[in-house]
C-alpha positions as CSV (number, residue, x, y, z in Angstrom):
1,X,8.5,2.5,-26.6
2,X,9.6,6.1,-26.5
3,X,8.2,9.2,-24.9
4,X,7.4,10.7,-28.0
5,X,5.5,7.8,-29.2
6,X,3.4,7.3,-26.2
7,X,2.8,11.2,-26.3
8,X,1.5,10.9,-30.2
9,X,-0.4,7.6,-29.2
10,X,-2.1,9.4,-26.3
11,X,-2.9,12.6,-28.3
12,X,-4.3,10.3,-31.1
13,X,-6.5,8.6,-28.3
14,X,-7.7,12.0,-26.9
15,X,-8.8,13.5,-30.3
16,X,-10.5,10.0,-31.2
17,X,-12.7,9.8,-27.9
18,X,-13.3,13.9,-28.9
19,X,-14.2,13.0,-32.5
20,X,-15.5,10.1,-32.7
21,X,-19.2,10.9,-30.7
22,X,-19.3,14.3,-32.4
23,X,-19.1,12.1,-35.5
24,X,-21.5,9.3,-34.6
25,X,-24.1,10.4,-32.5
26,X,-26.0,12.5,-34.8
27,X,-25.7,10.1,-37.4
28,X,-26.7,7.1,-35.2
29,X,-29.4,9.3,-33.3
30,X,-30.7,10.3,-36.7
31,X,-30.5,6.6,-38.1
32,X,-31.9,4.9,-35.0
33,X,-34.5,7.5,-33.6
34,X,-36.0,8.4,-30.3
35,X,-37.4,4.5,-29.7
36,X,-34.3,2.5,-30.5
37,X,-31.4,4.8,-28.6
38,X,-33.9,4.1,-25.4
39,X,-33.7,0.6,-25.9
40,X,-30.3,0.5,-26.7
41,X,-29.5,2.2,-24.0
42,X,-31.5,0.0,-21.6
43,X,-30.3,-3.3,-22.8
44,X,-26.6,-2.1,-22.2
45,X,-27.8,-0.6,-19.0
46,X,-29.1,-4.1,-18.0
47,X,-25.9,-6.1,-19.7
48,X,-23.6,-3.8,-17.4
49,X,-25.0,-4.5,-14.3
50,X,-24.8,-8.4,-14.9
51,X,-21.4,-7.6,-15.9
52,X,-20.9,-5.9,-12.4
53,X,-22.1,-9.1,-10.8
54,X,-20.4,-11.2,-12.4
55,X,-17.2,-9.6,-12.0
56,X,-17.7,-9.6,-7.6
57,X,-14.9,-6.7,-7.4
58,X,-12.2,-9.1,-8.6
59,X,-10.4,-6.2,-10.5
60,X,-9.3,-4.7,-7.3
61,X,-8.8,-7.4,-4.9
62,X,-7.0,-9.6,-7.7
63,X,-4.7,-6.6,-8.9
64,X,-3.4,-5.9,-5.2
65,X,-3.2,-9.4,-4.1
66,X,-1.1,-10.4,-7.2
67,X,1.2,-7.0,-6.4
68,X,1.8,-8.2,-3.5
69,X,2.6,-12.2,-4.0
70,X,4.8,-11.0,-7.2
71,X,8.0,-11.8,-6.0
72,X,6.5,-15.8,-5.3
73,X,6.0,-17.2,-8.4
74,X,4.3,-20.5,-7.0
75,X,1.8,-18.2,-4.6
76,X,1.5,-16.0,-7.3
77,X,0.3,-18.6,-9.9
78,X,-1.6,-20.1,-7.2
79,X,-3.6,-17.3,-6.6
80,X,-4.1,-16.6,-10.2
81,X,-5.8,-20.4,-10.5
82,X,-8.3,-19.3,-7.8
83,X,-9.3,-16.5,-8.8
84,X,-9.5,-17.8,-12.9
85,X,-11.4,-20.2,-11.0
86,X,-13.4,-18.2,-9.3
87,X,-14.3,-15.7,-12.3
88,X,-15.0,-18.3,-14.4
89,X,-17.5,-19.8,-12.1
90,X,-18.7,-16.5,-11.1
91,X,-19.6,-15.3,-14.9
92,X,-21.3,-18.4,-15.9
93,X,-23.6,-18.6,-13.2
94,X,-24.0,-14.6,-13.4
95,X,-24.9,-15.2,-17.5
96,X,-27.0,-18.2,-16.8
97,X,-29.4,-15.7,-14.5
98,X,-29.1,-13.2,-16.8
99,X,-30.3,-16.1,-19.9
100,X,-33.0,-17.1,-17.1
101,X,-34.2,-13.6,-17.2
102,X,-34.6,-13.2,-20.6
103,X,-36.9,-15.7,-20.6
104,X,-38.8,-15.5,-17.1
105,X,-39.2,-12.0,-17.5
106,X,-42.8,-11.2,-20.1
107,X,-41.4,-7.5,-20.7
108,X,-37.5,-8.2,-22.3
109,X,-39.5,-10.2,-25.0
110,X,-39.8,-7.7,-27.1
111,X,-36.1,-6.7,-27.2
112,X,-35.2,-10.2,-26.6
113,X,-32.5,-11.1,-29.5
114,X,-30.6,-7.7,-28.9
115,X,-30.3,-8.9,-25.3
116,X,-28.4,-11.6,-26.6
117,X,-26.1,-9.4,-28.8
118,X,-25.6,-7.0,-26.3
119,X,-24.3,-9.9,-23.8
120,X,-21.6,-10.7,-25.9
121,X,-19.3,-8.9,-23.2
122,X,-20.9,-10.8,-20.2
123,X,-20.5,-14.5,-21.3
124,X,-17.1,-13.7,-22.2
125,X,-16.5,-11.9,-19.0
126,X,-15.1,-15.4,-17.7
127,X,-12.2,-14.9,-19.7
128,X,-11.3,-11.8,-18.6
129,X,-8.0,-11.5,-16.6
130,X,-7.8,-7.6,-16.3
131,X,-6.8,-8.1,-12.9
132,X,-3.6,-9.7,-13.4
133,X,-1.9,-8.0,-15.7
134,X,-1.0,-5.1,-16.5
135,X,-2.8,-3.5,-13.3
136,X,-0.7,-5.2,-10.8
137,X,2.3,-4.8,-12.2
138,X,3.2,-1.4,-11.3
139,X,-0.5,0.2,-9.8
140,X,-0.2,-1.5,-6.3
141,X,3.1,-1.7,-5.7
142,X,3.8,-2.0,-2.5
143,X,6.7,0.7,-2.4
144,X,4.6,3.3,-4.1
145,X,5.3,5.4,-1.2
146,X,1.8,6.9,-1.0
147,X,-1.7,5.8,1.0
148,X,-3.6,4.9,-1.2
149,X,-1.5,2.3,-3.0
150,X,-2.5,4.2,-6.8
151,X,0.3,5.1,-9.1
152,X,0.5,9.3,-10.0
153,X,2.2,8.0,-13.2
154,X,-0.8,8.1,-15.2
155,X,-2.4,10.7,-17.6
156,X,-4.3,13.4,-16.2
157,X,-7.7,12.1,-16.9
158,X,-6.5,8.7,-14.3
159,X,-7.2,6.0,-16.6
160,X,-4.0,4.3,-18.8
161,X,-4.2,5.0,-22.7
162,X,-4.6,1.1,-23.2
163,X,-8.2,1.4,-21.3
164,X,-9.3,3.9,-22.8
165,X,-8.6,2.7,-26.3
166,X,-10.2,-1.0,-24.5
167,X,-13.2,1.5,-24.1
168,X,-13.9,3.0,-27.6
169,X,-13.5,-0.2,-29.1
170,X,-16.3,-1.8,-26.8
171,X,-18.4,2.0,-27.7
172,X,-17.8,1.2,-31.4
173,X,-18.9,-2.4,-30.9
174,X,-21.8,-2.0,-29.3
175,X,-23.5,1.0,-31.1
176,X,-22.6,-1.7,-34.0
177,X,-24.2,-4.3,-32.4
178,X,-27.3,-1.4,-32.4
179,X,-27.0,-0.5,-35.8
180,X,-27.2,-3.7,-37.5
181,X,-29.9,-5.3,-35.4
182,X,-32.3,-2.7,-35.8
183,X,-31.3,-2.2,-39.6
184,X,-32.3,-6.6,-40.0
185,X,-35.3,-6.0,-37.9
């Protein structure tokens, strides 16, 4: 892809993430009210933090360990089985509490269903494989040449454009996800 591509692509991003909540929030705060932006923003509160458990900091440690096992193909592979392993292990058990919860706890009745909805993103969290690819190709590469292992290639706000974009589309989902289950209720 060329330079001038990427550049548009990025600019495109930028002004999206700009416009988009200028454009949304009002309507959605106006459509939803005081009551449901509260809950909304305590189930996703709740969902991210099962999220974080489930995911046990596998980002990291599976994006430097594959960076550096890249050039073995067998101990690379190997590794990626484990750790597969070991997320998918890791979310189930980590969305089966979270299931217990939503039933053991007496207050989450109430908001019950859009707990559900909102962890969409955790019981598919097993499939994730963030970790492997494209992160370890070139963000821990061992001859970066600086400390701290990052890559200075990225755009000035640190993240990749791909991420970002990864991140509006899970915004959009989820106010979505708000809209339409307190429009049915």
């Amino acid at each position: 892809m060329s330079i001038k591509k990427n550049f548009l692509y990025n600019i495109l991003l930028n002004i999206s993430n700009i416009a988009f909540p200028i454009i949304t929030i009002p309507y959605v705060s106006r459509i939803l009210g005081v009551d449901q932006i509260g809950e909304f923003s305590f189930v996703t509160t709740l969902v991210e933090y099962f999220v974080l458990f489930a995911a046990l900091g596998k980002t990291l440690f599976g994006s430097r360990e594959i960076a550096k096992l890249k050039d073995n193909k067998r101990s690379c592979n190997r590794l990626f089985n484990r750790l597969f392993t070991i997320n998918i292990i890791s979310s189930i058990f980590v969305s089966f509490i979270f299931l217990l919860s939503l039933f053991g706890i007496q207050q989450l009745t109430e908001i019950r269903c859009l707990l559900f909805i909102a962890g969409i993103p955790l019981y598919f969290s097993a499939l994730d494989i963030n970790w492997f690819y494209p992160l370890s190709v070139d963000r821990y590469r061992p001859d970066a040449g600086n400390a701290d292992g990052r890559d200075h290639r990225r755009n000035r706000t640190g993240a990749r454009p791909y991420h970002r974009l990864m991140d509006v589309h899970r915004s959009i989902f989820r106010k979505l996800v708000t809209y339409v289950s307190t429009t049915s209720a």
